[in-house]
Each structure stands twice: as structure tokens, then as C-alpha cells.
C-alpha positions as CSV (number, residue, x, y, z in Angstrom):
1,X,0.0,0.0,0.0
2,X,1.4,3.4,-1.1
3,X,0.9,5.9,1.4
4,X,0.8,9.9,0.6
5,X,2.5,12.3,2.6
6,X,0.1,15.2,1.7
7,X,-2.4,15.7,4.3
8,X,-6.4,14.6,3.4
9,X,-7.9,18.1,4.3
10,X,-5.2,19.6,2.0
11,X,-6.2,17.2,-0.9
12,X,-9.8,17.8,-0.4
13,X,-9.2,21.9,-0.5
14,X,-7.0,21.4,-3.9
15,X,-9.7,19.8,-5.8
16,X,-12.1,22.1,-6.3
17,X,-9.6,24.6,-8.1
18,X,-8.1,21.0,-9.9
19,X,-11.4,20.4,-10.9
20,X,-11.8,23.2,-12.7
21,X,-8.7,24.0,-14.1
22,X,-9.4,20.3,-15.4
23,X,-13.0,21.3,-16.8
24,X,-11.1,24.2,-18.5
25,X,-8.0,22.2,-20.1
26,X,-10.6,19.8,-21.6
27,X,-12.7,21.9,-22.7
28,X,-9.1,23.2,-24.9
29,X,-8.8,19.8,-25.8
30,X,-10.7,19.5,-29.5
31,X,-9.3,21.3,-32.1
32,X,-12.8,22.7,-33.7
33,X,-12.8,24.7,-29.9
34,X,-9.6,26.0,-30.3
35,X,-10.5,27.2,-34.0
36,X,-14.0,29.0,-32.2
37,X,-11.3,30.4,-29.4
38,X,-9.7,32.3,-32.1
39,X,-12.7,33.1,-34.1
40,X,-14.0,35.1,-30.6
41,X,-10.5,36.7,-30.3
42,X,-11.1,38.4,-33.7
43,X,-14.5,39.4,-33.0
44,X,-16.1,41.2,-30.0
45,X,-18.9,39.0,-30.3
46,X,-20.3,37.0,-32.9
47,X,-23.6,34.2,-33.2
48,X,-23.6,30.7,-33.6
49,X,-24.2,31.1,-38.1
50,X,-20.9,33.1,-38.2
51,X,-19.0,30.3,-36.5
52,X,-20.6,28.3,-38.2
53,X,-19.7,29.9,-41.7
54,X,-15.8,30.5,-40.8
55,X,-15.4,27.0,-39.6
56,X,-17.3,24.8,-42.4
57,X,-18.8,23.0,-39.5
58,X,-22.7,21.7,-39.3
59,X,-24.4,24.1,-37.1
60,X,-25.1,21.4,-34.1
61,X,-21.4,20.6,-33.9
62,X,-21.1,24.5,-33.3
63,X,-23.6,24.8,-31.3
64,X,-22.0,21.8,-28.7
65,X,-18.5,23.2,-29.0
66,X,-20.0,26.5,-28.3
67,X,-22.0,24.6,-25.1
68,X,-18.9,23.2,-23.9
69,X,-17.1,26.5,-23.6
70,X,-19.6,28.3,-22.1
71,X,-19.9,25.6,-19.2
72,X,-16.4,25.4,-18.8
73,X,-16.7,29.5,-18.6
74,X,-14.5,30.3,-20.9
75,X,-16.6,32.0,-23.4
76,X,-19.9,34.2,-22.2
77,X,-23.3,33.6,-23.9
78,X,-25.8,36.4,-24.1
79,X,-29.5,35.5,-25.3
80,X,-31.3,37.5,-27.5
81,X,-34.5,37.0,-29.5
82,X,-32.9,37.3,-32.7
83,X,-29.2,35.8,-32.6
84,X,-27.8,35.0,-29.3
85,X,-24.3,36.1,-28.8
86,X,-21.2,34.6,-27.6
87,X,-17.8,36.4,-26.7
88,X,-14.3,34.8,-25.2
89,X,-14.0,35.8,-21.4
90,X,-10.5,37.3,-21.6
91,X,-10.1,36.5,-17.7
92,X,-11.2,33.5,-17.8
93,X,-8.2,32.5,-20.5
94,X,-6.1,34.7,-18.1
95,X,-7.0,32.5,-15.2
96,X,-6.0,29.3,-17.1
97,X,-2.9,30.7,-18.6
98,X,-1.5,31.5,-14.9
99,X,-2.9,28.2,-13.8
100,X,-0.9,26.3,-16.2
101,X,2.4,28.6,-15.6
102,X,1.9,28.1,-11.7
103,X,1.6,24.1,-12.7
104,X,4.6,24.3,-15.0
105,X,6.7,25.9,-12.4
106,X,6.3,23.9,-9.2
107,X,6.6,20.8,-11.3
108,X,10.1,21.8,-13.0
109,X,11.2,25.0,-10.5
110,X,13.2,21.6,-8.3
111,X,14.8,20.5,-11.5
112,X,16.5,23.8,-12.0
């Protein structure tokens, strides 16, 4: 039996913010997302048709890309009676770029 030195109320309080850095990462994970990611970065805002246009995709796989980034909150969805908008949250890509930095560095800063 492998026994781990980190405490259990320690483990329990790092899994929350694990959890969702985790939701976030996979969310990144398809490459149709990542191609949406930068379509949002060159708009302010845009509907699920213009996605859908730039990346030759049918408009349900759009719409559960678009699904999957909103729940992992990295892109904000506004309804509206006409076209319902979505837009990249720049602090939510903020957050998950210092996340991954913080990761990279207390995983490699003892290798130095």
C-alpha cells in the first residue's frame, strides 16, 4: 500500500480549483474549440451562423462546441431573440494561462 505524505484536508481543498482548471483544459482539448477560441478573439462577439460559416462545420457541432465552452466558462453567452451572442471571457483564458504557468513551475522549479 502506497501511502501519501500530503495531508487529506489539504487534498480535499485542492480539488475544487483542480477540478476546474481540469474542466477548463478539456474543454481546450478538440481542435474545432480552439479554432472557435480564435474566431471570438477576432471578433467582440459573434452568433452561432458566423461560426458556423468560418469553420465549415454543421451548425449542431457548433452549437455543442460552443456549449462546452460556455460551461467550462471560458466563453460568455448572451440570449437575444434574434441571434444569441457569444464572446471569449479574456479573464477567464487569463486564469487558465497562470494556472498552467503556476503548474509548469512547481513541477520543474526543483529540476533547476
Amino acid at each position: 500500500m502506497i501511502e501519501s505524505s500530503v495531508e487529506p484536508d489539504r487534498v480535499r481543498s485542492a480539488r475544487p480549483d483542480s477540478s476546474a482548471i481540469a474542466t477548463r483544459f478539456a474543454a481546450l482539448s478538440h481542435p474545432a474549440r480552439i479554432e472557435i477560441l480564435r474566431h471570438l478573439a477576432a471578433h467582440r462577439s459573434c452568433c452561432c451562423g458566423e461560426v458556423v460559416e468560418r469553420l465549415d462545420l454543421a451548425q449542431s457541432t457548433v452549437s455543442q462546441h460552443l456549449k462546452i465552452l460556455v460551461e467550462a466558462g471560458l466563453v460568455r453567452f448572451e440570449p437575444d431573440r434574434q441571434r444569441s451572442r457569444y464572446q471569449l471571457d479574456h479573464a477567464a483564458l487569463a486564469d487558465i494561462s497562470a494556472s498552467l504557468a503556476a503548474l509548469i513551475n512547481s513541477c520543474c522549479s526543483s529540476s533547476r
